[in-house]
C-alpha positions in Angstrom: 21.1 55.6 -98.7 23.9 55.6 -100.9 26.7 57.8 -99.9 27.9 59.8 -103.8 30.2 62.0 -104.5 29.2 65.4 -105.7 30.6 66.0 -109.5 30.8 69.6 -109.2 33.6 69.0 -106.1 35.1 66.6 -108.4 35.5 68.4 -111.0 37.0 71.8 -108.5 39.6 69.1 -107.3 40.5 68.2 -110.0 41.3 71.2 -111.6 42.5 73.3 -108.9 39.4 75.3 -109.1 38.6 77.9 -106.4 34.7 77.8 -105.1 32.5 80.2 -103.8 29.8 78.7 -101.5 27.1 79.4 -98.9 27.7 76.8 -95.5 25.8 77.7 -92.2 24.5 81.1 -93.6 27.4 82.2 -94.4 29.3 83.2 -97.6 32.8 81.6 -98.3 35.5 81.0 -100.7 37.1 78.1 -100.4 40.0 75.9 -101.9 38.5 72.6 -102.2 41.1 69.9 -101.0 39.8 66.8 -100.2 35.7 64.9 -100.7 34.7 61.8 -98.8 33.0 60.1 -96.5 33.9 60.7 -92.6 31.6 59.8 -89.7 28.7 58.3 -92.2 28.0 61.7 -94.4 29.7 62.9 -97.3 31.9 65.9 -96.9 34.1 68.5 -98.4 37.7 69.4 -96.1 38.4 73.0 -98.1 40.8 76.1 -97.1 38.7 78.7 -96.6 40.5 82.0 -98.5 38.1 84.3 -98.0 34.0 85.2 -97.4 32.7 85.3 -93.9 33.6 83.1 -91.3 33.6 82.5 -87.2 37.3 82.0 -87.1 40.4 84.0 -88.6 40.8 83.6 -92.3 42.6 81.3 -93.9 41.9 78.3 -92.1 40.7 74.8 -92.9 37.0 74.0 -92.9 35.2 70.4 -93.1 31.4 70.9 -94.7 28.6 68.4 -94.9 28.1 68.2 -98.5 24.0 68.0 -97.9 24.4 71.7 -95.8 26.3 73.3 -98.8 23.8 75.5 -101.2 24.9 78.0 -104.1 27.8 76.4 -105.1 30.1 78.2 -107.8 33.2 76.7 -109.4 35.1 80.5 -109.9 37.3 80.8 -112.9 40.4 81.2 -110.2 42.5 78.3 -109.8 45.2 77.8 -106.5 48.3 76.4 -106.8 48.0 72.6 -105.0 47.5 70.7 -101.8 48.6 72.7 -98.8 50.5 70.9 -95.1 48.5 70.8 -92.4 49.3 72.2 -88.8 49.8 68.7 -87.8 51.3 67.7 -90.9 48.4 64.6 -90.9 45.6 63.9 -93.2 42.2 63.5 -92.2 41.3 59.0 -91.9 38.6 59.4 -93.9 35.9 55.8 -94.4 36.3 56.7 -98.0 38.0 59.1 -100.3 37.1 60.5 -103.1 39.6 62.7 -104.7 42.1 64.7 -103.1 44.3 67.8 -104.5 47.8 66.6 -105.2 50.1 68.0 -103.1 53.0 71.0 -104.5 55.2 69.9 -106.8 53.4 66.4 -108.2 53.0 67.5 -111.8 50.9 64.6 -112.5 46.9 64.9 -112.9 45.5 67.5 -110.4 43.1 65.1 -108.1 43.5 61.7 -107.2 39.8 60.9 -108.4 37.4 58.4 -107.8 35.9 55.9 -109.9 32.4 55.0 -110.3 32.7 52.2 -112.2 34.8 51.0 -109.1 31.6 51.2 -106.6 
């Protein structure tokens, strides 16, 4: 099975575009930060900004791309990447596109290529 990016996600990274989503039942709206591989299946690492959730809000959510229905780029745009607790990155088996961090004024995402694949 090949392992594809999803453009929608692309497309929210790359323009800094919130997204409103369903994951586990559950409505959320989430800052889309990085898309990847990790662990074998694709998968979205977003800050979750609002929506329901099990934990307190905001906080960072990884999502299996395949377990994501309803998706909605919203018209609402955040400002850039975000530092982590731990100040670390996720080692993902391949990246995508991530947000560029505050302050980098150059393209929003850094995105993948398909012609590189």
């Amino acid at each position: 099975m090949l392992l594809k990016p999803h453009p929608e996600l692309l497309t929210a990274i790359e323009h800094r575009r919130i997204i409103r989503l369903i994951y586990h039942r559950k409505k959320r709206i989430v800052e889309p930060h990085d898309h990847g591989i990790l662990n074998g299946s694709v998968q979205l690492l977003g800050y979750q900004v609002g929506g329901s959730s099990s934990r307190p809000l905001p906080n960072w959510i990884l999502m299996k791309t395949n377990e994501i229905t309803g998706l909605e780029l919203l018209d609402q745009l955040f400002p850039a990447g975000r530092p982590t607790a731990s100040g670390k990155h996720l080692h993902w088996d391949e990246l995508f596109i991530r947000v560029k961090p505050a302050g980098d004024h150059r393209d929003a995402g850094s995105r993948w290529d398909a012609g590189s694949q």
